[in-house]
C-alpha positions in Angstrom: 7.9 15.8 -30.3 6.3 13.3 -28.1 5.0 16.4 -25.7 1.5 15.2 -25.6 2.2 11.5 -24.8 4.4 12.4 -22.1 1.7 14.9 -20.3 -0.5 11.7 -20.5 2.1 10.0 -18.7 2.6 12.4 -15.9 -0.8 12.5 -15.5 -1.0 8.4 -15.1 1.7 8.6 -12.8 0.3 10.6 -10.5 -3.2 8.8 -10.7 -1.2 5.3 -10.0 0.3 7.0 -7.0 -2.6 8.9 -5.4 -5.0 5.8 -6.3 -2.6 3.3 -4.6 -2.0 5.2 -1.6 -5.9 6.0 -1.1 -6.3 2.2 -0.6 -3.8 2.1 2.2 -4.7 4.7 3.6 -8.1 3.2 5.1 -9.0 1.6 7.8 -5.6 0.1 7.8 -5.1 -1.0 11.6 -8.9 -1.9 12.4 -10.0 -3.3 15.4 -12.1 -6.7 15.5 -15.5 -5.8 14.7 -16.4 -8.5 17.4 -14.6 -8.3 20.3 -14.3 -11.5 22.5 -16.8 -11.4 24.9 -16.4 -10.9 29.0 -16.5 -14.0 31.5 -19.8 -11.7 32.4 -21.1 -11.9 28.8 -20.4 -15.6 28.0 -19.5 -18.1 30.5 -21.2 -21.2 28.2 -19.6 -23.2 26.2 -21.9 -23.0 23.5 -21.5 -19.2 23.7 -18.2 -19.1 23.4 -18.3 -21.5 20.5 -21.0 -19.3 18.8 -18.9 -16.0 19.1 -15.2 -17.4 18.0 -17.2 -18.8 15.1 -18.6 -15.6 14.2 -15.0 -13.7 14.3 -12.9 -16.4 12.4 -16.0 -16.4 9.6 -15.4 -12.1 9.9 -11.6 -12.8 9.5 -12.1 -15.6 6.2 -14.2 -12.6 5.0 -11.3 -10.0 5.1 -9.0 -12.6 3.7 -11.2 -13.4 0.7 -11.2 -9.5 0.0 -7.5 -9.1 0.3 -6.9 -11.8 -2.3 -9.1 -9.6 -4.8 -7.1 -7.0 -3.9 -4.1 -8.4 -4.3 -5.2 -10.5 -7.8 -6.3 -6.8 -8.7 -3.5 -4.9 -8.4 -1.4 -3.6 -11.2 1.8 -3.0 -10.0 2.9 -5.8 -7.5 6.3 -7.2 -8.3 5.8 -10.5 -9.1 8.0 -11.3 -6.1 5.9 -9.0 -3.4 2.5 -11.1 -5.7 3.5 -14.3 -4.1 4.2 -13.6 -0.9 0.9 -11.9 -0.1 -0.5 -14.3 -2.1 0.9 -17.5 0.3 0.4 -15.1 3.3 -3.4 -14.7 2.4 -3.8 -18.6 1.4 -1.8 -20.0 4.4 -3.9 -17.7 7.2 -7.2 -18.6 5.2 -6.4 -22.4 5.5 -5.2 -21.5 9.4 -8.7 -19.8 10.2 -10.6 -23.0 8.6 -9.0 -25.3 10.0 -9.3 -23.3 13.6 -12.7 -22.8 12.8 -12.9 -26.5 12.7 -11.4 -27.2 15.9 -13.9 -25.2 17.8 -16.4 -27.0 16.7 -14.9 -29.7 18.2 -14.1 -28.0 21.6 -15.3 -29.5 24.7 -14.0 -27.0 26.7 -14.3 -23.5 28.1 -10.4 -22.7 28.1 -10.0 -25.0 25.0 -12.0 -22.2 23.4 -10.6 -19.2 25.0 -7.3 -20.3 23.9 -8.5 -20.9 20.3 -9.5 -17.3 20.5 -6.3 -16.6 21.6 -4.5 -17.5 19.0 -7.2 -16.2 16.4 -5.6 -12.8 17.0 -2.3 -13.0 18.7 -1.3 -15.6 15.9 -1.9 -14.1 12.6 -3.3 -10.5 13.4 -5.5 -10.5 10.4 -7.0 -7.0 10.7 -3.9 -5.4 12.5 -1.1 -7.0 10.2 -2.2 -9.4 7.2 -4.5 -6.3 5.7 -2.5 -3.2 6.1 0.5 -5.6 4.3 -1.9 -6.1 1.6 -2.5 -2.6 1.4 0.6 -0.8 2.3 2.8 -3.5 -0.5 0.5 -2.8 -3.3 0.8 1.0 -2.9 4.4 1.0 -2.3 4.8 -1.2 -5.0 2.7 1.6 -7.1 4.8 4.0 -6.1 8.2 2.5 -7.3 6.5 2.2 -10.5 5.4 5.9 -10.3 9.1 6.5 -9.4 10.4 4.5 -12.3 8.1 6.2 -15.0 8.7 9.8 -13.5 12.4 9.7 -14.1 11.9 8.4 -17.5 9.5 11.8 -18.2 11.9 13.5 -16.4 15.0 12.5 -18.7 12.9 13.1 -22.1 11.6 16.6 -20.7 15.6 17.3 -20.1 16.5 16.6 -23.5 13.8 18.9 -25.2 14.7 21.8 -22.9 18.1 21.4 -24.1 17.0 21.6 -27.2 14.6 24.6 -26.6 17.6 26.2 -25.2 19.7 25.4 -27.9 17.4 27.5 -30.0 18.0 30.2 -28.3 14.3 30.2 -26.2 14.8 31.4 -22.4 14.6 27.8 -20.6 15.8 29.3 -17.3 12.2 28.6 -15.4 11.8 25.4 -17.0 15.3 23.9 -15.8 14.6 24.6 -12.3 11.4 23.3 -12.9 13.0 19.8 -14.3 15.7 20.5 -10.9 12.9 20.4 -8.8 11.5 17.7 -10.7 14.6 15.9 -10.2 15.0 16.6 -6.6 11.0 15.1 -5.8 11.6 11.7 -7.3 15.2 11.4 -5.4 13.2 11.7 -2.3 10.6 9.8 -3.3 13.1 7.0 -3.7 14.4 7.8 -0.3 11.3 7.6 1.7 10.0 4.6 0.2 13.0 2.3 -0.2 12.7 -0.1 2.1 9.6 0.3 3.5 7.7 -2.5 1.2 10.0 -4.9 2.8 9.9 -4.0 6.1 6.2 -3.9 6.6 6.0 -7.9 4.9 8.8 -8.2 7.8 6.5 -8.0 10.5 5.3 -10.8 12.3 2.2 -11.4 14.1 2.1 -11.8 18.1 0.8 -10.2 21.3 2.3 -7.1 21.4 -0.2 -5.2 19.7 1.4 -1.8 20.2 4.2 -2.7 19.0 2.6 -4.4 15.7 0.2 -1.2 15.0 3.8 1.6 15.8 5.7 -0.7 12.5 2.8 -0.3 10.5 2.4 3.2 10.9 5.9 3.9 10.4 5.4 2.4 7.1 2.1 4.3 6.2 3.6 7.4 7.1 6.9 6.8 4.8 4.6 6.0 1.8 2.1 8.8 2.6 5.4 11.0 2.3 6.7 9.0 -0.9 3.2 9.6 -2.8 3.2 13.7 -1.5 6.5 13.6 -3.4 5.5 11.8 -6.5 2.8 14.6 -6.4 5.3 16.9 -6.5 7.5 15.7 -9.2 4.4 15.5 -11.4 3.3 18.8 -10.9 6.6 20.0 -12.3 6.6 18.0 -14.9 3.4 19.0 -15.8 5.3 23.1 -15.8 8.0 22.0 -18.3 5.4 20.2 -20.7 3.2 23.3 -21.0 6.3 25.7 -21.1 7.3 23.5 -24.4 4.0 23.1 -26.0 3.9 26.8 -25.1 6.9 27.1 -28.1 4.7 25.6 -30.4 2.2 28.2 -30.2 2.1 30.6 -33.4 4.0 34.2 -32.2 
């Protein structure tokens, strides 16, 4: 019997789950660290230059960290890979090449509307992070789902067997049925939600942007308390067969 690799793989599972929901589940939707400022606070030109410069180098920051994050992940799809990848590459070349045209501004409104678009047109904070965040961990969590129902079906079979021996199985099948019943809504919560949170698009309707995203936080949060689950009674019927083994 395989009983001891397979508790080592229930217990990877549920690390892969728990560790790639923790990610998400940080400061997912936060605000600019440095709001614009008032007409009160900076009516210069130079002013204004100073402080969009100073958010756009904050924003290159957080897309330098997402693209470790995404490089370091284990468990993208090499599909959901390239699209944060190109999201993450195309908004970093957008904020140089913004910062640039600052620089050049000669303008009060020219760099008002600069900053502007710095948020309403690629939301990195609100939007580009959380998809980082949220993909990788629902990505993680398909894999959990994939490698649960593979310990699932090999616990199944050595119950049967167990049973077949004549041993009293009857706490270790509902066990594996509740097992069983975890994963299927695991599947359920998740499915979907990986695509629809790379759906999202960027714009002015903040509310709006930060309601999807939550949506999809919640869904996941609910997908990884499942995988919990289903790991937890795995873990039952893997100690109820080793317990066989043990001398009477």
């Amino acid at each position: 019997m395989h009983l001891v690799r397979t508790l080592a793989r229930l217990g990877l599972i549920a690390s892969v789950a728990v560790t790639g929901l923790a990610v998400a589940g940080g400061s997912a939707q936060a605000a600019d660290p440095s709001p614009a400022p008032t007409k009160a606070d900076a009516t210069s030109l130079a002013a204004l230059k100073a402080d969009a410069t100073k958010r756009i180098d904050l924003r290159l920051a957080a897309l330098a960290k997402d693209t470790t994050a995404i490089n370091s992940a284990k468990h993208l799809t090499p599909a959901d890979k390239t699209t944060l990848t190109n999201l993450d590459s195309q908004d970093t070349a957008a904020m140089t090449a913004l910062k640039t045209k600052v620089a050049g501004e000669t303008t009060v409104a020219a760099v008002r509307a600069d900053a502007t678009s710095m948020v309403n047109d690629y939301r990195i904070f609100m939007l580009v992070g959380p998809k980082v965040r949220l993909t990788i961990a629902g990505d993680a969590e398909h894999e959990a789902i994939t490698r649960l129902q593979t310990a699932h079906d090999k616990l199944a079979g050595l119950v049967a067997q167990a049973k077949a021996a004549g041993h009293d199985t009857t706490a270790a099948e509902q066990s594996l049925a509740d097992m069983a019943a975890a994963i299927s809504k695991a599947s359920s919560d998740t499915n979907g939600q990986v695509a629809a949170v790379l759906a999202i698009q960027p714009g002015p309707d903040a509310a709006g942007i930060r309601a999807k995203v939550a949506a999809v936080r919640t869904a996941l949060g609910t997908g990884r308390a499942d995988l919990k689950s289903a790991a937890a009674d795995g873990k039952k019927v893997t100690a109820f067969l080793k317990g066989l083994k043990k001398p009477a």
